[in-house]
N, C-alpha and C positions, 0 to 999 in steps of 0.2 A: 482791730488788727491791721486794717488797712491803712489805718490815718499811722500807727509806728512804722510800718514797713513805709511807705512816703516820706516821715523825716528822716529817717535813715537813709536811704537814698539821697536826699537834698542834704547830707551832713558829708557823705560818700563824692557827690559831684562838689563839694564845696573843698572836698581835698584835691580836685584838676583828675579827678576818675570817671572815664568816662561811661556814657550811661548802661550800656550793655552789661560793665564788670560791676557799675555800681548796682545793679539789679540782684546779679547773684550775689553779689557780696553781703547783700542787704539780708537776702531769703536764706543762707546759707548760715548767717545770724543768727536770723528766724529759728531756725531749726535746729541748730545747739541750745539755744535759749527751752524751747520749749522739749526739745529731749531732757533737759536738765528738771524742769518743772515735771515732767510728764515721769522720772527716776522718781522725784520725793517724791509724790503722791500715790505713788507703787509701795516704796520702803514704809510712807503712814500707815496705809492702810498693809501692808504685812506685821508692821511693829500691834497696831492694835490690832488683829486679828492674833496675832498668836501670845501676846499676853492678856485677853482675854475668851473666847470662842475655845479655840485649841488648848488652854491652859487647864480651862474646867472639863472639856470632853476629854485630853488623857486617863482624866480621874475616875473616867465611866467604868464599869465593872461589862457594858457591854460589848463584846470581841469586835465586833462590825464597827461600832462608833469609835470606838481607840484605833483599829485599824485605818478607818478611814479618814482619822484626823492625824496618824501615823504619817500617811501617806500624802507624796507632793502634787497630788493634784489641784486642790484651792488653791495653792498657790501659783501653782502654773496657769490655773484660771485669771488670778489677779497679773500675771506679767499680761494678759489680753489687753489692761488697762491704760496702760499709758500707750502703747500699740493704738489702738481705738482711735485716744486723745487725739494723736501724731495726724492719722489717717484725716482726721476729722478736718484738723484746721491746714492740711497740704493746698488746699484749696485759694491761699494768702499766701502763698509761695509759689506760683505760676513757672518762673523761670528756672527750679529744679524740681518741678511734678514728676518730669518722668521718669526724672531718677530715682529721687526720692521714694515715687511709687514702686518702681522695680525692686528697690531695697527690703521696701515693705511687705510686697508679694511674698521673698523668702523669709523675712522675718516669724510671717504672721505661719506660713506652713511650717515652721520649723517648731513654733507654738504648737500647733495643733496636732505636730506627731510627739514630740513632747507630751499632751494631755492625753493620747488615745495611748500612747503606752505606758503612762502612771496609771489611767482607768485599768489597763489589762495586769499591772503589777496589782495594782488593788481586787482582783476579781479573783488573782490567784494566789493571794496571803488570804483574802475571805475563805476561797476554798480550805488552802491549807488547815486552817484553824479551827474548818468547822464543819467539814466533810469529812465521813469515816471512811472514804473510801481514798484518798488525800495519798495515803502512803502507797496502798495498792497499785493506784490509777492517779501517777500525777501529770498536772498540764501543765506544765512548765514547758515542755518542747514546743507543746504546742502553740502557747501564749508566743515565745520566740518565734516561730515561723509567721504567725502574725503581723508581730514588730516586724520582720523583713519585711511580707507583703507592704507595709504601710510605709516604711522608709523608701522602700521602693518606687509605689508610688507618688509619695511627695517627693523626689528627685528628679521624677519625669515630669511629672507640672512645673518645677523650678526652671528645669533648661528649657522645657515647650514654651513659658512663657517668655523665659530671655534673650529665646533668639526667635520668637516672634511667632512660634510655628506652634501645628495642632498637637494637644499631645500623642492622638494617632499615629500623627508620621513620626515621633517617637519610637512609639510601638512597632509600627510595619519596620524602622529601622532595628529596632531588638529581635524581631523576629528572624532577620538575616545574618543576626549575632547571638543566634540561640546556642550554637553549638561553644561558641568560646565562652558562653554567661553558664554553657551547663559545665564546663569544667570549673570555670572561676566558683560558681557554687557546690561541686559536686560533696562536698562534705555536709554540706547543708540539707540537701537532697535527700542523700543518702541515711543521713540521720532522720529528717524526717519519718521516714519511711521505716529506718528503722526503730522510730520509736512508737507509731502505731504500732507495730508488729509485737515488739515488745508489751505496750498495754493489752492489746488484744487477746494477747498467749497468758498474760500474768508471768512474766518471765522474769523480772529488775522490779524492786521496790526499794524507796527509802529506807535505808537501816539492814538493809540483808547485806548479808559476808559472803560474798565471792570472791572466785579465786581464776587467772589465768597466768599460770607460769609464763607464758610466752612471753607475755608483755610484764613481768614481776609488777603482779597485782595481786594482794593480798589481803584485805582486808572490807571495810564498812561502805556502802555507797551514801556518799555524803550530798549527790547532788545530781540531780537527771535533766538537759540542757535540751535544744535543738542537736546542739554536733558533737558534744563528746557528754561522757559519764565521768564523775569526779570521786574517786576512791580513795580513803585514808585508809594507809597499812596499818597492818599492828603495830610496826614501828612508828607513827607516828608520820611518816610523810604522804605529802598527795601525790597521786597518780590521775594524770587525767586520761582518757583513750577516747579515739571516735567512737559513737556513739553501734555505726553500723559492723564494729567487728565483732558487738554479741551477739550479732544475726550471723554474722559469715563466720566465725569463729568459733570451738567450741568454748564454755567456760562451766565452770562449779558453782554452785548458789546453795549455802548451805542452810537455807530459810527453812526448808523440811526437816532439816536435823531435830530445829528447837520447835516444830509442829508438833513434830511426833514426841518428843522429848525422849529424844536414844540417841544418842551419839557413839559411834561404832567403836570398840577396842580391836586391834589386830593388830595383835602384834605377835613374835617368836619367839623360843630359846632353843638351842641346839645341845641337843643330847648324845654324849659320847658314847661309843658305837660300843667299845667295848664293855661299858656299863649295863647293859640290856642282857638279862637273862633270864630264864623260868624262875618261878617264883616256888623254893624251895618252903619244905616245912616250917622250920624256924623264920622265911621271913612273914610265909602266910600266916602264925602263931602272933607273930608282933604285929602287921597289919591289922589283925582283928580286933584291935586294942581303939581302931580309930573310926569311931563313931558313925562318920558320912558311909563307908563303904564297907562297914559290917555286913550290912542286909546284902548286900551285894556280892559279898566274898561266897556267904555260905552258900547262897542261892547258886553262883555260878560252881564253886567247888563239887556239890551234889550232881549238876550237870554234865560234868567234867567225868566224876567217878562211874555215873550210871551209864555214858556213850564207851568209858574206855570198858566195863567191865560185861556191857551191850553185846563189841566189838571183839572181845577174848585179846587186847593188847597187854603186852608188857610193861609196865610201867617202871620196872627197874631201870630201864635204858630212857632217859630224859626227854628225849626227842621222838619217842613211841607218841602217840595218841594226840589228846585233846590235851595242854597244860595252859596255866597262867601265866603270864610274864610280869615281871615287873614295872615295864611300860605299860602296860595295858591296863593293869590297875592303875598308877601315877593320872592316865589319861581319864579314868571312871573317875576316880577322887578330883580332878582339876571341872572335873563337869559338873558332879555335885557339889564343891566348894565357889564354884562361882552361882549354881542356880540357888544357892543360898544366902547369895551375899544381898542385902537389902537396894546397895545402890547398881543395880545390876536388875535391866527393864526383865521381866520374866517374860514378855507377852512377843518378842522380840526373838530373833535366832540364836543360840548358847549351840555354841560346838570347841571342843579340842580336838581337834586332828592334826595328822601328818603330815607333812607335805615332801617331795622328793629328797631324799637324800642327795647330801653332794658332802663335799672335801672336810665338811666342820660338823659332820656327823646328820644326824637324824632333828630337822628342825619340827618344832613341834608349836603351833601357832591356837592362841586364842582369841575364838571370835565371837562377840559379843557385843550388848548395846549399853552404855553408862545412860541413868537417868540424868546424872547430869551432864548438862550440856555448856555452862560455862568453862573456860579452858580454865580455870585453877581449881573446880573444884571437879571436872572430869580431867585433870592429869592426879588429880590427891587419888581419886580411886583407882585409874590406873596405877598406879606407881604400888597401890594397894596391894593389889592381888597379885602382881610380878615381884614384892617382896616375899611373900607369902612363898612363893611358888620355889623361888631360890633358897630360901629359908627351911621348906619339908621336901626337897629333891632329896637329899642324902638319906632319907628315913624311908626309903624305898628302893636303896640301894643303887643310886642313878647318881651321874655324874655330869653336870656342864661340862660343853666342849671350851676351853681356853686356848687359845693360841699359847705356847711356850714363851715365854720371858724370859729374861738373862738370870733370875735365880732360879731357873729350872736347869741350866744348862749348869748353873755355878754347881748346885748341889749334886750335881751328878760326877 
């Protein structure tokens, strides 16, 4: 190497250059020359490594070895290679060593965070694939806050080294810049933190449907980072939010729903006021015709006759004593017509009640749990029973409240 760099220089002074520029000129040579030698022997050995080595391990059936031959770590090992070479022969290049080495210094660390964060991408696609605990408890934020620590670190050996100084007095200098590094990082911080909190609690897993109106979030978490949480709505677009507003913030997580497998119905109809009346002979005679709340009718009608006739009331006068109404049954028949419906959890709360009257009459709400818990096949069953419900209202002598339309007003 000595004896080329030497004619090169005597070819350099033989063009009237003189000796200083023909030095570097000569090393400067050197070192494109052997950067270029030092590229192929990288791109070789990447061409035969991955048409053979990596061509046969994709085909492994075992997760670990297809991951890790997935993964750009080997080869970020192999760029160490021509690196090495460079380093090696700097030494036949005298007159740009220092630069050249100072090059090399960031080179070689920017290698090395390169490799410690393909190692950490690889620790946490292993996890993923093969841990069951992966969705529950994933380290993905974590792996992140690592990568900073380590980018971090090789930043400060980069400038410590290039302007000559310890990395300490780097540090004792960040130290006096802590309050501007904690706003420049406060999102990162913050997420940290809150994503311990988060694994800690079991609060956010992969695949659970959460909801926060505030921020129109609606739908799957698709991704759990250092600084934010990445949400696809049901619509179809991403949402991404910091990570620590599900600490500070409240939100819905509707992971329990499909645990327990109930998914809640609540909803109403409003019942026209004037339709609500004691339950006359004739309609009690037709009622009893309907199977769910026969047992019901008699049992309560015996009740009824034994307090009013107890009591010595009149029962000519309608509003003397103890009477049925025809809500009240409508409300017994909606109880047993849903504790009967198969896709309706039994073990789970079933109620029909009332709730305050106001301007649209007497709302009347059922609340209940659908065993299913997909939205299309827990809206089929809702949509079920509130067909049902519209459908035997009149056979009870009950009427929905409607707002008036222009043919109510036309026909009149």
């Amino acid at each position: 190497m000595d004896y080329i760099r030497e004619k090169i220089i005597d070819i350099l002074l033989n063009l009237k250059l003189e000796l200083k520029i023909a030095e570097i000129a000569s090393d400067l040579l050197l070192f494109i020359i052997l950067i270029i030698i030092s590229l192929f022997i990288y791109l070789l050995i990447k061409l035969i490594f991955n048409q053979t080595i990596k061509k046969v391990a994709l085909k492994s059936k075992n997760l670990f070895i297809k991951a890790f031959f997935e993964n750009k770590l080997i080869l970020n090992l192999f760029k160490l290679i021509p690196v090495l070479i460079i380093q090696v022969m700097l030494k036949y290049m005298p007159s740009i060593i220092d630069f050249t080495q100072a090059l090399l210094m960031v080179v070689i660390t920017f290698l090395f965070v390169k490799i410690i964060n393909t190692t950490l991408d690889l620790i946490n696609t292993v996890y993923e694939k093969n841990h069951q605990q992966a969705g529950i408890r994933p380290i993905k934020g974590l792996i992140n806050f690592i990568k900073a620590i380590v980018v971090t670190i090789a930043l400060i050996i980069v400038i410590a080294n290039l302007i000559g100084q310890s990395p300490l007095a780097i540090l004792t200098g960040l130290g006096a810049m802590s309050a501007v590094l904690m706003l420049i990082f406060k999102d990162s911080i913050l997420g940290l933190v809150a994503g311990f909190q988060m694994s800690a609690n079991d609060l956010i897993r992969l695949g659970d449907w959460i909801e926060l109106k505030k921020y129109d979030v609606d739908g799957q978490v698709v991704d759990v980072t250092l600084t934010f949480i990445k949400v696809k709505n049901w619509d179809n677009t991403i949402v991404t939010i910091p990570a620590y507003l599900l600490i500070s913030d409240s939100f819905v997580n509707w992971r329990n729903v499909f645990k327990e497998g109930g998914r809640r119905i609540k909803r109403s109809i409003n019942i026209d006021l004037e339709s609500v009346k004691f339950c006359g002979e004739d309609l009690y005679n037709r009622l009893l015709e309907i199977e769910k709340i026969k047992p019901y009718l008699i049992e309560r009608e015996l009740e009824i006759k034994e307090y009013n006739q107890k009591h010595n009331i009149n029962v000519d006068i309608p509003i003397n004593g103890r009477r049925m109404t025809n809500l009240g049954i409508f409300r017994k028949y909606l109880t047993e017509y849903i504790k009967s419906n198969q896709n309706i959890n039994q073990n789970m709360t079933i109620l029909v009640r009332q709730l305050q009257t106001n301007n649209k009459g007497i709302p009347l709400e059922v609340y209940a749990f659908s065993n299913e818990t997909s939205i299309i096949k827990y809206e089929a069953v809702q949509a079920d029973i509130f067909d049902h419900i519209y459908a035997s209202i009149n056979y009870f002598d009950l009427k929905l409240y409607q707002e008036p339309s222009g043919n109510d007003f036309k026909n009149r």
